[in-house]
C-alpha positions in Angstrom: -15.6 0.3 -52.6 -14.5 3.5 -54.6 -10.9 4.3 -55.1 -11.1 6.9 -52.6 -12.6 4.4 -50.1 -9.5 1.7 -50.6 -6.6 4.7 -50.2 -8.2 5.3 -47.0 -8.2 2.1 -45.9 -5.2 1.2 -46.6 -4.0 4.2 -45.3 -5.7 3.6 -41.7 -4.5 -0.2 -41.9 -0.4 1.2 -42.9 -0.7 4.0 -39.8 -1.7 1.0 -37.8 0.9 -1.1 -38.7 3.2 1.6 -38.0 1.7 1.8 -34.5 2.3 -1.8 -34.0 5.5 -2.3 -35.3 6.6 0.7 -32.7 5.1 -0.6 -29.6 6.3 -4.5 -30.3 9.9 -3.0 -30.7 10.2 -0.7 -28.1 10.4 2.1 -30.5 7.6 3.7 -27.9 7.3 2.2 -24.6 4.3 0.5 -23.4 3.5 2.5 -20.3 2.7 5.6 -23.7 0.6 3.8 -26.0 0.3 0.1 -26.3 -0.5 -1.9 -29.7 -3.1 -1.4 -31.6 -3.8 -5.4 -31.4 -3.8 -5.3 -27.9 -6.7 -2.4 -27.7 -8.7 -4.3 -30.2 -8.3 -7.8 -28.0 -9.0 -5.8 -24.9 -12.3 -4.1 -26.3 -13.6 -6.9 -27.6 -13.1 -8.3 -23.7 -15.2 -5.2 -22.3 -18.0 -6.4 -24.7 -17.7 -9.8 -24.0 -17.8 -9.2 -20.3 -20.2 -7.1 -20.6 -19.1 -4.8 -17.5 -18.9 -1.3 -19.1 -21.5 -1.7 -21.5 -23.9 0.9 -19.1 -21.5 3.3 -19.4 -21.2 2.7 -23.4 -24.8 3.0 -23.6 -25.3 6.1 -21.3 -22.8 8.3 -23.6 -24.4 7.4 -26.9 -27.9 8.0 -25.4 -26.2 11.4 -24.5 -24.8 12.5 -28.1 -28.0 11.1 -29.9 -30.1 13.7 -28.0 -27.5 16.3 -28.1 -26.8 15.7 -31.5 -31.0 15.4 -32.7 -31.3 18.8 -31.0 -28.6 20.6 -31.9 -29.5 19.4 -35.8 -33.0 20.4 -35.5 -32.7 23.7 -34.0 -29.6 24.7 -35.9 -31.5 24.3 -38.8 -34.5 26.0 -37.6 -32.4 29.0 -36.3 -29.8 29.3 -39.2 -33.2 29.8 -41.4 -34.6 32.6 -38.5 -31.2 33.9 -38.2 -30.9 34.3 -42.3 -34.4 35.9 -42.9 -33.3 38.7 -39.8 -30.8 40.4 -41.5 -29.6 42.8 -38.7 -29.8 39.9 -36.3 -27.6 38.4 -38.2 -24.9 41.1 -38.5 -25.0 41.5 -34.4 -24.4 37.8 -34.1 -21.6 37.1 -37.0 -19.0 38.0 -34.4 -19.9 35.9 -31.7 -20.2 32.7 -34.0 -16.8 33.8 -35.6 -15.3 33.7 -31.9 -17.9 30.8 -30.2 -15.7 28.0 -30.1 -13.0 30.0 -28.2 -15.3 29.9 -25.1 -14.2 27.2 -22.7 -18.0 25.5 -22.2 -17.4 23.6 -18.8 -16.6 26.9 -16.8 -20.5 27.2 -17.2 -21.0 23.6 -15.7 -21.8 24.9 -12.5 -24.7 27.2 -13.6 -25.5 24.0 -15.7 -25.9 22.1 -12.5 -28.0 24.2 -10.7 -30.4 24.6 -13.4 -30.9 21.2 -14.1 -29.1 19.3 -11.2 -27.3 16.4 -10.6 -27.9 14.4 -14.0 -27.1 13.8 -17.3 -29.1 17.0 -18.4 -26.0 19.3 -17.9 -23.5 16.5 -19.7 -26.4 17.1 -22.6 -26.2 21.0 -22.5 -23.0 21.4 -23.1 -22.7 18.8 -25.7 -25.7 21.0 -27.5 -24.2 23.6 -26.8 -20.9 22.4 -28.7 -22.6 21.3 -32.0 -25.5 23.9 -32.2 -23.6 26.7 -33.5 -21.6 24.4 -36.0 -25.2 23.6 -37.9 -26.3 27.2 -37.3 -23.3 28.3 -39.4 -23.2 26.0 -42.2 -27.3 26.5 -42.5 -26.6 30.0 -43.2 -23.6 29.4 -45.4 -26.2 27.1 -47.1 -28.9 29.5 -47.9 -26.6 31.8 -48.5 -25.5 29.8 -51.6 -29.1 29.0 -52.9 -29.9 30.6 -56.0 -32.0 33.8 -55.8 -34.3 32.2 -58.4 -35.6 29.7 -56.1 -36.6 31.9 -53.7 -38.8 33.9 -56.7 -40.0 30.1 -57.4 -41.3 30.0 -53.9 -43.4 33.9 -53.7 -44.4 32.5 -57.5 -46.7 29.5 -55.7 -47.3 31.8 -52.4 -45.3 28.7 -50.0 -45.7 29.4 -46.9 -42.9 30.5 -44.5 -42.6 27.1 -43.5 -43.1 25.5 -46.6 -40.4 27.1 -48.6 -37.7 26.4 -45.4 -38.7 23.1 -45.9 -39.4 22.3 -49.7 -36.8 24.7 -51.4 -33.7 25.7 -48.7 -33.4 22.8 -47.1 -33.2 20.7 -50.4 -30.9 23.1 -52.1 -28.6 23.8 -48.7 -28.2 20.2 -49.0 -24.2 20.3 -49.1 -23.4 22.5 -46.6 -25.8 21.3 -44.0 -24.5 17.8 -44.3 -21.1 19.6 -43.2 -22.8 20.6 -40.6 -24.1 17.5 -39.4 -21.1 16.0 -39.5 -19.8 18.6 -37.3 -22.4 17.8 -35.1 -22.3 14.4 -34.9 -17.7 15.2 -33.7 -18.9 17.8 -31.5 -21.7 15.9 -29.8 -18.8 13.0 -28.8 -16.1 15.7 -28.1 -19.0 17.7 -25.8 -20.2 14.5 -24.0 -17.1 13.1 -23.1 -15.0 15.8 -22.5 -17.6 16.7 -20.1 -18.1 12.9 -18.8 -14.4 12.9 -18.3 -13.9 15.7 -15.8 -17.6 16.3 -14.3 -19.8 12.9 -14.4 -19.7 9.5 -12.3 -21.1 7.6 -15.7 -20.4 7.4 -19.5 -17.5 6.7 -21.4 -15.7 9.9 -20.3 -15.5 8.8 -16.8 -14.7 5.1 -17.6 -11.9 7.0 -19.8 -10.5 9.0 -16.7 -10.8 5.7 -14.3 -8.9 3.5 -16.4 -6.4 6.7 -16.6 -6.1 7.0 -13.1 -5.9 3.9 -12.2 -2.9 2.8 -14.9 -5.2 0.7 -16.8 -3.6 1.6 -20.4 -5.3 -1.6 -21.9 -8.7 -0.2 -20.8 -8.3 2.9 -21.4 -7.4 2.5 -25.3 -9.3 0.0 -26.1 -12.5 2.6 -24.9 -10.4 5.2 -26.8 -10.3 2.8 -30.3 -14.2 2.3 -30.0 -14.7 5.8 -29.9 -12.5 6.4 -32.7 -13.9 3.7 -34.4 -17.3 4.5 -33.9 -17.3 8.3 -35.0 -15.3 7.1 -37.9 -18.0 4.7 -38.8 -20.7 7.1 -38.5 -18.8 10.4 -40.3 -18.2 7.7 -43.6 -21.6 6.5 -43.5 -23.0 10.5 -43.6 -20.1 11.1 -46.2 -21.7 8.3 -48.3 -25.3 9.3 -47.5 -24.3 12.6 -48.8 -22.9 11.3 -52.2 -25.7 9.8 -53.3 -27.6 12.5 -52.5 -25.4 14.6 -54.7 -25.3 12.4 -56.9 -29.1 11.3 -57.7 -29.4 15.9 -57.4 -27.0 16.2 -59.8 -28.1 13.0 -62.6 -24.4 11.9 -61.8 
């Protein structure tokens, strides 16, 4: 593990440690937030027992798609979006102003497009990370060095071709920023919208264990997600570093 790697660590493992000590001592009462040791004992109970892992499985299913979607097409329309100059000068204000829009006001029209199912949970979550790839796509190309681009009319690469042989390869950085906003954006759309408009996922296990004064519950679904997203950001962030690295000789 890099330097980096072991001040974060130890950094995570001192901030819970701090938790711990604060919630043993009274220092925060336990009907706020209870110990860090007791969420980890209680989530590896739900996976023992077994009893919530439908739920687990019905939100990751969820972000995957959301998240493989928005990815896709982000790319595909920051690249549209980028050759369309004027297009892209009408739109700059609405992706400079999306994420004020409050998503689940539309969960209604969501609903009667696609009816009672996960499809509308998947919309919004979409809907939440598309414009985050969209962005950093064009802040990509934008950075690619005109050269390239003569490189590509030089050997007559198709539209396609040159999108996906020469920007894609050289927006490398930016559009691994955007995945990784994706990938928070896909969780925060799924079960934000799983905690106030769904009868499954981890969103609404979330919001029952709330309602119903389970704390133990409750944060031990909250660690996992925490956990999990953590897990998957650090493995993108190290996925990108090689990258870098074997692009750069470094």
């Amino acid at each position: 593990m890099s330097r980096a790697g072991l001040w974060r660590l130890w950094l995570l493992l001192g901030f819970a440690a701090c938790l711990e000590l604060a919630t043993r001592t009274g220092a925060i009462a336990r009907t706020v937030l209870i110990p860090p040791s007791d969420m980890a004992v209680r989530l590896a109970g739900i996976f023992r027992e077994g009893s919530l892992l439908d739920d687990i499985g019905t939100t990751l299913l969820a972000v995957l798609i959301a998240f493989v979607l928005a990815v896709s097409t982000g790319f595909l329309l920051g690249v549209i979006i980028h050759a369309l100059p004027r297009l892209r000068r009408a739109l700059d204000p609405f992706f400079a102003t999306y994420y004020a829009v409050p998503f689940f006001v539309f969960y209604p029209v969501m609903i009667a497009i696609f009816g009672l199912s996960k499809l509308p949970v998947i919309a919004i979550a979409y809907l939440f990370a598309v414009v985050a790839m969209i962005v950093n796509t064009l802040n990509g190309i934008d950075r690619i060095p005109r050269v390239l681009g003569k490189v590509a009319r030089v050997h007559r690469l198709s539209w396609a071709d040159e999108a996906w042989n020469v920007k894609l390869p050289a927006a490398a950085p930016n559009l691994f920023t955007g995945i990784k906003l994706a990938v928070a954006y896909a969780f925060i759309g799924t079960i934000a919208s799983e905690f106030i408009m769904a009868a499954s996922g981890l969103g609404y296990s979330i919001a029952y264990a709330y309602n119903n004064f389970d704390n133990r519950t409750m944060y031990a679904l909250m660690l996992f997600v925490i956990l999990l997203v953590g897990a998957i950001n650090m493995a993108l962030y190290s996925w990108e570093k090689r990258l870098m690295a074997r692009r750069f000789g470094r």
